[in-house]
The first five atom37 places (N, CA, C, CB, O) and aatype in JSON, in Angstrom:
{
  "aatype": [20, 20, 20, 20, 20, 20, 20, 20, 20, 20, 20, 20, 20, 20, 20, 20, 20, 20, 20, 20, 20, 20, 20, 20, 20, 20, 20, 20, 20, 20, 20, 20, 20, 20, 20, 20, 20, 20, 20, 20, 20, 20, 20, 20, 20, 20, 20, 20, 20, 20, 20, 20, 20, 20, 20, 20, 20, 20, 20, 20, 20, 20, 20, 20, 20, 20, 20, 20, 20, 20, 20, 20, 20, 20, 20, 20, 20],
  "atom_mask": [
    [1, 1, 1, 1, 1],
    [1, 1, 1, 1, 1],
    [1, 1, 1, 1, 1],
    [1, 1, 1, 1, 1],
    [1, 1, 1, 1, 1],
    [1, 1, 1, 1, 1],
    [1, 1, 1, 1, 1],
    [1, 1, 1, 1, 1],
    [1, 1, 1, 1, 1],
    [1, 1, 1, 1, 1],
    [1, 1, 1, 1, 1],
    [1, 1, 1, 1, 1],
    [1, 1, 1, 1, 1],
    [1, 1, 1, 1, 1],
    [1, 1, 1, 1, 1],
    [1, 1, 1, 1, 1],
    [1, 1, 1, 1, 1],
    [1, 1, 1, 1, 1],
    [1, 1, 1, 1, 1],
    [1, 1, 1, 1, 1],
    [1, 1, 1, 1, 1],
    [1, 1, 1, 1, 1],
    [1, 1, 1, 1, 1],
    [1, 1, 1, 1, 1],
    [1, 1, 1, 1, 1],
    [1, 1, 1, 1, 1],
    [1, 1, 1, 1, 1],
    [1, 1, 1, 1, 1],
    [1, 1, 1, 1, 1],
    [1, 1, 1, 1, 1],
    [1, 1, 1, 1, 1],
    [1, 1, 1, 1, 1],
    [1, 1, 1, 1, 1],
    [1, 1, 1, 1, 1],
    [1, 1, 1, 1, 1],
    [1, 1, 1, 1, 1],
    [1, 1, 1, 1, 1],
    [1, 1, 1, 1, 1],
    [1, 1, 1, 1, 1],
    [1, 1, 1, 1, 1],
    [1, 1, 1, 1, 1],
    [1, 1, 1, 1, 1],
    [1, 1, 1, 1, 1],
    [1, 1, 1, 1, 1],
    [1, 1, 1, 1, 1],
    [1, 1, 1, 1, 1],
    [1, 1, 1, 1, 1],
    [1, 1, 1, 1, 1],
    [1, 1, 1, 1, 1],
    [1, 1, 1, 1, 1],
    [1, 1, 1, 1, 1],
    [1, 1, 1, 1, 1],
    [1, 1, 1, 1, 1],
    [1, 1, 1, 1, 1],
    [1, 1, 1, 1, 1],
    [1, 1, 1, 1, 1],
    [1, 1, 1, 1, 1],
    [1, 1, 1, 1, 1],
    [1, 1, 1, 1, 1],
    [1, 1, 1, 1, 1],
    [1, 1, 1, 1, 1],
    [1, 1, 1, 1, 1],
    [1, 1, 1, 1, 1],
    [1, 1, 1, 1, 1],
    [1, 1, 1, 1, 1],
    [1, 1, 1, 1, 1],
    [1, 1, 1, 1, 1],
    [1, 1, 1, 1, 1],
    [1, 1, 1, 1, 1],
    [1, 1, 1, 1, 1],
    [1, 1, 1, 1, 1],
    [1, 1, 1, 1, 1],
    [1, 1, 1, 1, 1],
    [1, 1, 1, 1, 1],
    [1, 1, 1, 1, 1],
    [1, 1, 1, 1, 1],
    [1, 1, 1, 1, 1]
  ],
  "atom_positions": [
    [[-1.46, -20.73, -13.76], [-1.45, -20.14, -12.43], [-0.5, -18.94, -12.43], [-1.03, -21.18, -11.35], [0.66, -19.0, -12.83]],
    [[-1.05, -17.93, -11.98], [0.34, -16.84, -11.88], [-0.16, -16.19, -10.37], [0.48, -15.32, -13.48], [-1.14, -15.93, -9.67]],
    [[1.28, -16.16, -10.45], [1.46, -15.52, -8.82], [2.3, -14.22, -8.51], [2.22, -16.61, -7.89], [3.31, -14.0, -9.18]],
    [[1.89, -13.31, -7.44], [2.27, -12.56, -6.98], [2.93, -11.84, -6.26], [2.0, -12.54, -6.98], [2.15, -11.83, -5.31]],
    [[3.84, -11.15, -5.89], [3.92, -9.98, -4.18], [3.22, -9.02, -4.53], [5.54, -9.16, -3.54], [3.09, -8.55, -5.66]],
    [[2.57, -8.6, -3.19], [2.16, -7.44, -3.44], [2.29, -6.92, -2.17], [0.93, -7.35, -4.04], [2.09, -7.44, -1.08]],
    [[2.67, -5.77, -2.49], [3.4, -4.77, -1.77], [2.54, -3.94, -1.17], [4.27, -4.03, -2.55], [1.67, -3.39, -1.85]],
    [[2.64, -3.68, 0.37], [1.41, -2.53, 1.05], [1.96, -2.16, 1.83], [0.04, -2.85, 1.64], [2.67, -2.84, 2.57]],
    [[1.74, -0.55, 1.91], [1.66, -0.01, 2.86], [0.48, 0.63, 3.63], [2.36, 0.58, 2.64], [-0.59, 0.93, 3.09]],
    [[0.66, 0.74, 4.51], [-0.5, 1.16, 5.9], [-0.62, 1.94, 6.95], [-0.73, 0.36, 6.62], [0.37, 1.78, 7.66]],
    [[-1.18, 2.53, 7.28], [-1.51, 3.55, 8.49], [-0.51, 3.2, 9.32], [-2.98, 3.46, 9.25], [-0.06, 2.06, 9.21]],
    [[-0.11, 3.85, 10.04], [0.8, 3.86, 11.25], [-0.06, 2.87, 12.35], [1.09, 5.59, 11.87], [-1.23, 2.89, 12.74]],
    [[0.95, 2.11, 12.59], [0.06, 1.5, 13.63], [-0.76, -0.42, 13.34], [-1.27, 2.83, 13.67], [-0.98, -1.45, 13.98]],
    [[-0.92, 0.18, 11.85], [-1.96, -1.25, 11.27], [-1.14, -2.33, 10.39], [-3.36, -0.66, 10.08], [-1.74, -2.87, 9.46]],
    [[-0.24, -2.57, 10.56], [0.67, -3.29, 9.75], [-0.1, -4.71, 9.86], [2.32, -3.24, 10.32], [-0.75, -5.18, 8.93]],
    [[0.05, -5.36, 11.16], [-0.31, -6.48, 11.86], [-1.55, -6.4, 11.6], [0.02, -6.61, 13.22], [-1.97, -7.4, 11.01]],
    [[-2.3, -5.63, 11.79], [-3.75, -6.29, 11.56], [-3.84, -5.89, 10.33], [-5.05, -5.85, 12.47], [-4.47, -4.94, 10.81]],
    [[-3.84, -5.72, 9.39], [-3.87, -6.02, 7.88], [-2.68, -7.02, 7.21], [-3.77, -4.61, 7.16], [-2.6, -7.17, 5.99]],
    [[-2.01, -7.5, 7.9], [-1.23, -8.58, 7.63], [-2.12, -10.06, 7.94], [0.14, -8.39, 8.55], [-2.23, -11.08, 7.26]],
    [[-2.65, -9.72, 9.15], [-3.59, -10.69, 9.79], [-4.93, -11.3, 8.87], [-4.14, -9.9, 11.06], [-5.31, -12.43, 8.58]],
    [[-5.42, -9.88, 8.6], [-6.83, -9.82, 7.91], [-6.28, -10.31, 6.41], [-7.67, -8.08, 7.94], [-7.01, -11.1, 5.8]],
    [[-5.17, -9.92, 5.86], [-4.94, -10.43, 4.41], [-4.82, -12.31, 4.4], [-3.29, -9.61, 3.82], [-5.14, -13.12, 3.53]],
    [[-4.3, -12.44, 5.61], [-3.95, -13.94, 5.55], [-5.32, -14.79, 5.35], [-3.16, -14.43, 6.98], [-5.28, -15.82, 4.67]],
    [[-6.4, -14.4, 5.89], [-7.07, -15.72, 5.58], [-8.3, -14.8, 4.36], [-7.9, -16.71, 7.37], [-9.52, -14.64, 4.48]],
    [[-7.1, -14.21, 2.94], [-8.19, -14.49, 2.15], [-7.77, -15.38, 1.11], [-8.8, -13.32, 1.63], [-6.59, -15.56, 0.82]],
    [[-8.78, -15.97, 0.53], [-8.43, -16.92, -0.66], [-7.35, -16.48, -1.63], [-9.67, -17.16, -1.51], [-7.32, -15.3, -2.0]],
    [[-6.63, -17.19, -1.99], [-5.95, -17.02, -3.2], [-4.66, -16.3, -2.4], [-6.84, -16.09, -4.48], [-3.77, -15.95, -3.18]],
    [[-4.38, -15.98, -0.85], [-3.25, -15.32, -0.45], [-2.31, -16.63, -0.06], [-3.58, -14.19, 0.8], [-2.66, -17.48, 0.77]],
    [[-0.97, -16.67, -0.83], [-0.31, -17.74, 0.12], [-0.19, -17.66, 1.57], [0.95, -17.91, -0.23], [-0.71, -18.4, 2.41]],
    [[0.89, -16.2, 1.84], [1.22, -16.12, 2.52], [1.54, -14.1, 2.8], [2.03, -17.23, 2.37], [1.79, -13.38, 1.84]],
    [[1.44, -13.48, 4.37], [1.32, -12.33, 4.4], [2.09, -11.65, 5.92], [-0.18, -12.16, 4.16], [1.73, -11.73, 7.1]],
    [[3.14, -11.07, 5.36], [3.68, -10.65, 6.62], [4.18, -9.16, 6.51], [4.84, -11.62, 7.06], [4.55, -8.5, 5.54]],
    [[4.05, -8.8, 8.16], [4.93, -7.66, 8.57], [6.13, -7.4, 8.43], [4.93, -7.5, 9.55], [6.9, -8.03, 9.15]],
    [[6.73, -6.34, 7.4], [8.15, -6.14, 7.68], [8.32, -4.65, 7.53], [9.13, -6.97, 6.7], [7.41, -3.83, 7.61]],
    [[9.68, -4.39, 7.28], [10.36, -3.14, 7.89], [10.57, -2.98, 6.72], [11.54, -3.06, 8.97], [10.71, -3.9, 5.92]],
    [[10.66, -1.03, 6.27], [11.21, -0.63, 5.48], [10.01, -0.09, 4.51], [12.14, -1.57, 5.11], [8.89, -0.28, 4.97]],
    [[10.09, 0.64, 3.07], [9.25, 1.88, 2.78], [7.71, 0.94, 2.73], [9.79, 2.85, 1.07], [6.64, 1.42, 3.11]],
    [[7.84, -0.22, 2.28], [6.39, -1.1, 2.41], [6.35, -1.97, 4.14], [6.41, -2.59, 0.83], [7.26, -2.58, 4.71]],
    [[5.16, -1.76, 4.5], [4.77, -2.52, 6.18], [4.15, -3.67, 5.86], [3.61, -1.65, 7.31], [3.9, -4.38, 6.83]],
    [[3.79, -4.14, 4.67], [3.12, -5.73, 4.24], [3.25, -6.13, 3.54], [2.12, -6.11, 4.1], [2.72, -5.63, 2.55]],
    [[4.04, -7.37, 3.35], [4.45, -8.47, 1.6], [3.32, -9.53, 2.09], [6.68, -9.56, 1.32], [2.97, -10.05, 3.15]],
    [[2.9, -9.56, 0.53], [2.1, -10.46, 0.44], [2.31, -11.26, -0.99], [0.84, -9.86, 0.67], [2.75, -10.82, -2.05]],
    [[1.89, -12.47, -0.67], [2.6, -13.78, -1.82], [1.04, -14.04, -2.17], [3.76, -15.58, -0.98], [0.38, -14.39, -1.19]],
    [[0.31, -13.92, -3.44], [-0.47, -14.48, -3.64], [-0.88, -15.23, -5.16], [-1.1, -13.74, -3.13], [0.12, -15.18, -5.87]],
    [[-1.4, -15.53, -5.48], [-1.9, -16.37, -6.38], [-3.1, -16.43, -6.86], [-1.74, -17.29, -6.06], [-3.99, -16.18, -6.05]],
    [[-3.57, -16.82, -8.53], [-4.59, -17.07, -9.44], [-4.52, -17.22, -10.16], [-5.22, -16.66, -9.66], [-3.49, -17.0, -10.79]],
    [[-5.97, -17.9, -10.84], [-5.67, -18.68, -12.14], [-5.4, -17.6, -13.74], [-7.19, -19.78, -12.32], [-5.26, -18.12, -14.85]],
    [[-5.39, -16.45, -13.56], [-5.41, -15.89, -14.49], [-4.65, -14.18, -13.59], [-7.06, -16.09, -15.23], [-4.23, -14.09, -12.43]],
    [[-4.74, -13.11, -14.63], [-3.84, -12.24, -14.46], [-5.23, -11.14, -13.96], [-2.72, -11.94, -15.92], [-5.26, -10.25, -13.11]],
    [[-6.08, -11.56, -14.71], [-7.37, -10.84, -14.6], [-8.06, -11.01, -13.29], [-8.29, -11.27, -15.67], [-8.65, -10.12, -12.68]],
    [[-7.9, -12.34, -12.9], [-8.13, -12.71, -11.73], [-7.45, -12.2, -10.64], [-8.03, -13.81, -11.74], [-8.08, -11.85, -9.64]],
    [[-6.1, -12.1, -10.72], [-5.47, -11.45, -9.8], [-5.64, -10.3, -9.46], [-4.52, -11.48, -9.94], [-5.34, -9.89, -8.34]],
    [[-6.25, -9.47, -10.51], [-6.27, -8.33, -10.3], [-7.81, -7.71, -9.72], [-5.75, -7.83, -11.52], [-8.19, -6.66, -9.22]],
    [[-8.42, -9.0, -10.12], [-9.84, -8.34, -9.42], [-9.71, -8.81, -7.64], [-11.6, -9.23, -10.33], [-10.17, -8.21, -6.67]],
    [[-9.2, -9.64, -7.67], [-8.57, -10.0, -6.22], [-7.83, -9.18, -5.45], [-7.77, -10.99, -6.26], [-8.01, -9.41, -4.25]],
    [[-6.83, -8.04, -5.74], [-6.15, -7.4, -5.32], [-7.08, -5.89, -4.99], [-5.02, -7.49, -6.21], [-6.92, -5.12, -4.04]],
    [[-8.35, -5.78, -6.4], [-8.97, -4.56, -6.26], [-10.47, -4.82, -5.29], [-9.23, -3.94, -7.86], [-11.07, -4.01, -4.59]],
    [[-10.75, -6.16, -5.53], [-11.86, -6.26, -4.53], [-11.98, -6.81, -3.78], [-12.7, -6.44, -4.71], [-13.11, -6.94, -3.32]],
    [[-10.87, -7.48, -3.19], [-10.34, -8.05, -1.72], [-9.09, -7.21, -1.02], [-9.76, -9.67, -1.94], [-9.29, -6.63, 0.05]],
    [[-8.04, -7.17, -1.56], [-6.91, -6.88, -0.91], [-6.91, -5.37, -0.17], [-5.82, -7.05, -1.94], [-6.85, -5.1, 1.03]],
    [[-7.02, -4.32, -1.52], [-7.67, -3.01, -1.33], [-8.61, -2.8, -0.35], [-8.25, -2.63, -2.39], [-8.44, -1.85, 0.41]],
    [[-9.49, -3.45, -0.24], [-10.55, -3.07, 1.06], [-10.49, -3.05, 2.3], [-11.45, -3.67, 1.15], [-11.11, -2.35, 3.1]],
    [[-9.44, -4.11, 2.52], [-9.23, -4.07, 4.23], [-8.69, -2.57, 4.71], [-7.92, -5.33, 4.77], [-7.99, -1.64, 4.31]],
    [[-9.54, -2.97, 5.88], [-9.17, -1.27, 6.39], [-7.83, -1.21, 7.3], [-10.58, -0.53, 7.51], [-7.38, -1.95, 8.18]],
    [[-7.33, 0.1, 6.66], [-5.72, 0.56, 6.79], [-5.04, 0.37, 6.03], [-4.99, 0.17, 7.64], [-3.84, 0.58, 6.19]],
    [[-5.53, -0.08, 4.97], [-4.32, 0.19, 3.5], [-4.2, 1.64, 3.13], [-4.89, -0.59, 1.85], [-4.94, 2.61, 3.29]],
    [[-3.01, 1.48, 2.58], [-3.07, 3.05, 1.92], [-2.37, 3.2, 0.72], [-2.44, 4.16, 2.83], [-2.1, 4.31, 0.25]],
    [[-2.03, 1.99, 0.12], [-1.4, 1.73, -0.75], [-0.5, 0.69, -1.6], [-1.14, 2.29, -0.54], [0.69, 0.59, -1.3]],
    [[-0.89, 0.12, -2.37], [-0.62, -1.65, -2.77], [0.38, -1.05, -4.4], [-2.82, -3.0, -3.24], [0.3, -0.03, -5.09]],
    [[1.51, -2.66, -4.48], [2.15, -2.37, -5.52], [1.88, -3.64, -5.87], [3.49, -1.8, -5.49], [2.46, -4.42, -5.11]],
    [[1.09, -4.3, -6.91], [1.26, -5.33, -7.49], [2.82, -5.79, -8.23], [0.23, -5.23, -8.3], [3.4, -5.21, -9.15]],
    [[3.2, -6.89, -7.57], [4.46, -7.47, -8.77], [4.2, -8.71, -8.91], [6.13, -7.41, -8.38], [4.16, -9.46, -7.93]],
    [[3.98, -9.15, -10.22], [3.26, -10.66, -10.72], [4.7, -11.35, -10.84], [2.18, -10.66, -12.49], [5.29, -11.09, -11.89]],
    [[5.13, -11.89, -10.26], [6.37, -12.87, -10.7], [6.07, -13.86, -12.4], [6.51, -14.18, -9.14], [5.16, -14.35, -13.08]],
    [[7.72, -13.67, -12.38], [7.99, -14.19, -14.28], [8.82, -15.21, -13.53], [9.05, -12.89, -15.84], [9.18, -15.35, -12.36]],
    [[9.08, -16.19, -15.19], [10.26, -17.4, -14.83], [10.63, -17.33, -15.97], [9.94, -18.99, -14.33], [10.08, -17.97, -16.87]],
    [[11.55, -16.6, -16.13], [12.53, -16.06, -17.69], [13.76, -16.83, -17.68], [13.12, -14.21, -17.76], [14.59, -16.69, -18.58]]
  ]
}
């Protein structure tokens, strides 16, 4: 299993509703509004790295009012 933050920012204005819309997709733990150069953390998860990433490019990416995502896959070093 490897898991994620991923980092977004968004249109002025759309924080909340792309915080909203991220929450109920599969594989997202958890997705909130905050302050500062990113407007959305998101905690998510999959069974593979490949997976995550098609998740991030063909789910996460699409909701409308993104404008920009930073994948960070969490380690346990």
């Amino acid at each position: 299993m490897v898991q994620a933050y991923i980092l977004i920012q968004t249109e002025v204005g759309k924080a909340s509703a792309v915080a909203e819309v991220i929450s109920t997709l599969t594989g997202v733990l958890q997705a909130e509004d905050v302050t500062g150069p990113y407007d959305v953390i998101v905690r998510a998860q999959a069974d593979t790295v490949d997976e995550l990433g098609r998740m991030v490019v063909a789910k996460v990416q699409q909701v409308d009012g993104i404008t920009r995502t930073l994948t960070c896959p969490v380690v346990h070093l």
